[in-house]
Every structure is written in C-alpha cells, then in structure tokens.
C-alpha positions in Angstrom: 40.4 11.3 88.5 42.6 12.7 91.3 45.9 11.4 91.0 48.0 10.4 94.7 51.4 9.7 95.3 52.0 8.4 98.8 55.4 9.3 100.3 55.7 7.1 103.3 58.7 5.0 104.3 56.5 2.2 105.8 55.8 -0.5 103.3 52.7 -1.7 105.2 51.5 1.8 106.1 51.9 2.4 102.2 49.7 -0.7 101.1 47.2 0.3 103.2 46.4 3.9 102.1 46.6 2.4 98.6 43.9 0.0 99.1 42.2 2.4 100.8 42.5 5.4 97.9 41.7 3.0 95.3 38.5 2.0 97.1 37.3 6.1 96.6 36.0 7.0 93.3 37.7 9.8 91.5 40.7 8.7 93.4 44.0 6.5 92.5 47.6 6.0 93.7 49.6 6.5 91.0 53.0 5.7 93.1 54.8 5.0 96.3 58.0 6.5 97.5 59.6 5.3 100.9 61.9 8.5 101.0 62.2 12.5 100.2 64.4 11.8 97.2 62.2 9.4 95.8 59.0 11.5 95.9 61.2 14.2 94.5 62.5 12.2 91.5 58.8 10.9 90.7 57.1 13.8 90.6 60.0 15.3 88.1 58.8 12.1 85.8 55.2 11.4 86.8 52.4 13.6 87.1 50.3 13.3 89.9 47.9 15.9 91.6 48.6 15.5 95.3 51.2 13.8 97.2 50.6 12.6 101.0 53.7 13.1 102.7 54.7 11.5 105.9 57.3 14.3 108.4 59.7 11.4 109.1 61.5 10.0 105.9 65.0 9.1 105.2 67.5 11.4 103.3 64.9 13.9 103.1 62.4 15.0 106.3 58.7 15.8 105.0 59.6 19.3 105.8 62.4 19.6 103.5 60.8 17.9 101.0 58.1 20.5 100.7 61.3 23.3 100.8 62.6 21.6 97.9 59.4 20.7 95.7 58.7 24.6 96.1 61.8 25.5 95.2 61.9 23.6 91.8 58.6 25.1 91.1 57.0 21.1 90.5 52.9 21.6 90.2 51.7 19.3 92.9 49.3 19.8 96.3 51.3 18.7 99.3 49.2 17.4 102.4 51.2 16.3 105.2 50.2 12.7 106.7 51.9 12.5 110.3 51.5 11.2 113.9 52.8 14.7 114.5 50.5 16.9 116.2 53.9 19.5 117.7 53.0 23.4 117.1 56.3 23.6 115.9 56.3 21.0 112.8 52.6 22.2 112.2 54.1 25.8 112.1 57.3 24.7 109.2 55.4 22.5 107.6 52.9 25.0 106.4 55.1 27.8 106.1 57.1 25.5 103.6 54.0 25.4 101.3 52.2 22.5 101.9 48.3 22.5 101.0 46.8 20.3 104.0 47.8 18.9 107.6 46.4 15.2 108.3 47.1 12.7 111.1 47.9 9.6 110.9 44.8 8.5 112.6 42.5 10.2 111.2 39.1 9.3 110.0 38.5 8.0 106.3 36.3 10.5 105.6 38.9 13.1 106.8 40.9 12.1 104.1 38.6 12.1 101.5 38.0 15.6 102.6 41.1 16.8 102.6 42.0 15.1 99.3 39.1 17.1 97.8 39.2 20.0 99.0 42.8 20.7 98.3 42.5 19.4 95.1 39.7 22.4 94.6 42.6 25.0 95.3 41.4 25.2 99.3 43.3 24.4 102.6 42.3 21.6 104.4 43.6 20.8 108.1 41.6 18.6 111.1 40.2 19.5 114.0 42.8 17.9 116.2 45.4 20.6 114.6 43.3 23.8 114.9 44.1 24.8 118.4 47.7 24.2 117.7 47.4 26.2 114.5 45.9 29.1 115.9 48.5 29.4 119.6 51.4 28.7 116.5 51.0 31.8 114.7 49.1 34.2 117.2 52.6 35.7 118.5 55.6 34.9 116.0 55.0 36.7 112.8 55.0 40.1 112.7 51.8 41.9 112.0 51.0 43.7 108.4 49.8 46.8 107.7 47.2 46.1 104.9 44.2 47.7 103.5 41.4 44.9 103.2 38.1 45.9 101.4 35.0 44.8 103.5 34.0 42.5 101.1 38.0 41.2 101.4 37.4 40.9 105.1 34.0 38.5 104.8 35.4 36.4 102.3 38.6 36.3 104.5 36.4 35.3 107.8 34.4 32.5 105.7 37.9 31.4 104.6 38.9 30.9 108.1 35.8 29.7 109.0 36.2 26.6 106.2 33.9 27.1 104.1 34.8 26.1 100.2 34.4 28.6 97.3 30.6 27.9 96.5 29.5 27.9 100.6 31.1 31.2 100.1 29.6 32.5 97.0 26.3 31.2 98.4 26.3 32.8 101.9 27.5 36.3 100.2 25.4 35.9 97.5 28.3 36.7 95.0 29.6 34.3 92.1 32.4 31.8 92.7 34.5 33.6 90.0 34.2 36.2 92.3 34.9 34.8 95.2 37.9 33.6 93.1 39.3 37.0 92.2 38.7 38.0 95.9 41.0 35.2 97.2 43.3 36.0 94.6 43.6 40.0 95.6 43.9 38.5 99.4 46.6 36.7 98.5 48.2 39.1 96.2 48.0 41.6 99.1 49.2 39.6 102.1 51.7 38.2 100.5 50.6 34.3 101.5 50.9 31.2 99.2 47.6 29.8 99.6 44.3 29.8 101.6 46.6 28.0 105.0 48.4 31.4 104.5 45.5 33.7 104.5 44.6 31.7 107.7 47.9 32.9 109.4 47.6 36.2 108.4 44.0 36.5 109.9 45.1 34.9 113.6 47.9 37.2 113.3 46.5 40.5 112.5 43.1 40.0 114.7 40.8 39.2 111.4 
C-alpha cells in the first residue's frame, strides 16, 4: 500500500484528491496538511511514502518545503501538484529534490502514473511540462566533463526517453539489478539526486 500525504491549502481541493486516492488500489491518504509547516511536522511523526505538494502554501512555499524536507534528511518522494506550468518554478522545484512535476489538471491516470512510478525510485513529469523542462536547463547550468561508459549512455537515453527499469532491462537485454547499478554509477558520476537530475544533465551536455 502506497502511503500519500496531500499538502494543499484548499480544503475542497484536498477532499477531492482524497476520494479520489482512496478509490485506486494500493493507494491511501494517510493525511492532509493545508501548509509547509504542517506537512513538515507530519512527516517528522508519520510515515508516509509520497507527499503531493501544491507551489503555493502559507508560511512555507512548495519550493521551500522541498529545501527543507531535504535538508532534515526526512525519507519521503516529493511530487509537486500545481497550476504552475512557469520554466522558472519547474526549474527550483526540481533542483530542490522533488521526485515528480504534476498539474493540477491533469488526467487521473496521470496521477496514478506518477504515483507509481516514483514510488518505484523513477522520475515522473507530464507532457504539458517537457518542453518547458527541456528550454529550462538547455542554457543555465554549466556543462560537465564526464566519462560515460556506452552502456552508461543507452541506459541514460532510455532514462530520458521514460522508460522504467524493466522497459530498460528488456530493450537492452540486461537484468534490472543491472540496470540498477548503472543508474546508480550515473548518478554517482554526475553528481544528480535522482533520475529528474540525470535528465538535466543529459539536455545539458548534448546526451
């Protein structure tokens, strides 16, 4: 069972993605918090696997909610639930850490997506963000000089291609342990956080 915490200051908006989460099996809302304190303060006393976090909170923005939740080290997938579709908050937000980018009007099954995919250790962002993604980090951050094995470099194209661990270890006929240790050793080398990060570093360097 994947356990959510939904981090939204809108009571109604709240309710909703409640009854919706608990309609998906494998999936329950474990708490609400209408503020970045509050989902700070429940994850240091509950456990929960992911937290949906809105951008626009009081006391606490979504973006330095996710500074501060890395920063006390508190085991939790972060996917960001906005209206905000700016290059710019895309950009913070998943420099920050977080796990996932959603909008607000995205599709059901979008969500259900992201929630599982992240929750398998991958990134997970929507269509509507990609372009934005992509313009956000072709020009900013400054290029790496880093020696990628070839087998690094086609399970870092499938990774920015989307595909999970097992699409991987299927299309390269390798295991998913495999796969595993190679998206570790990418990480380990670039210097990223998680598979978002090893998206950046791709766009960036040409990959």
């Amino acid at each position: 069972m994947i356990k959510i915490l939904i981090a939204d200051d809108h009571q109604m908006f709240r309710a909703g993605m409640r009854s919706l989460i608990n309609s998906i099996d494998q999936m329950e809302v474990v708490g609400e918090a209408a503020s970045g304190f509050e989902t700070i303060d429940f994850l240091k006393e509950n456990q929960a696997d992911i937290v949906l976090l809105d951008y626009n909170m009081p006391d606490l923005t979504g973006l330095e909610s996710i500074i501060e939740i890395r920063k006390q080290k508190i085991d939790v997938k972060i996917i960001m639930l906005t209206m905000h579709n700016k290059r710019e908050i895309i950009r913070d937000v998943l420099t920050a850490g977080a796990d996932g980018y959603l909008l607000k009007d995205s599709s059901r099954q979008e969500l259900i997506d992201a929630i599982t995919e992240v929750q398998a250790g991958e990134s997970y962002f929507v269509n509507d963000v990609k372009d934005s993604l992509k313009d956000s980090y072709r020009i900013p951050f400054e290029k790496k000089v880093i020696r990628l094995t070839p087998r690094e470099k086609d399970v870092l194209k499938l990774i920015c291609e989307e595909l999970t661990t097992q699409e991987i270890a299927d299309k390269l006929f390798i295991s998913v342990n495999t796969v595993e240790t190679h998206r570790k050793n990418l990480i380990s080398k670039t210097g990223v956080k998680n598979g978002i990060g090893l998206v950046k570093f791709a766009l960036t360097n040409g990959l």
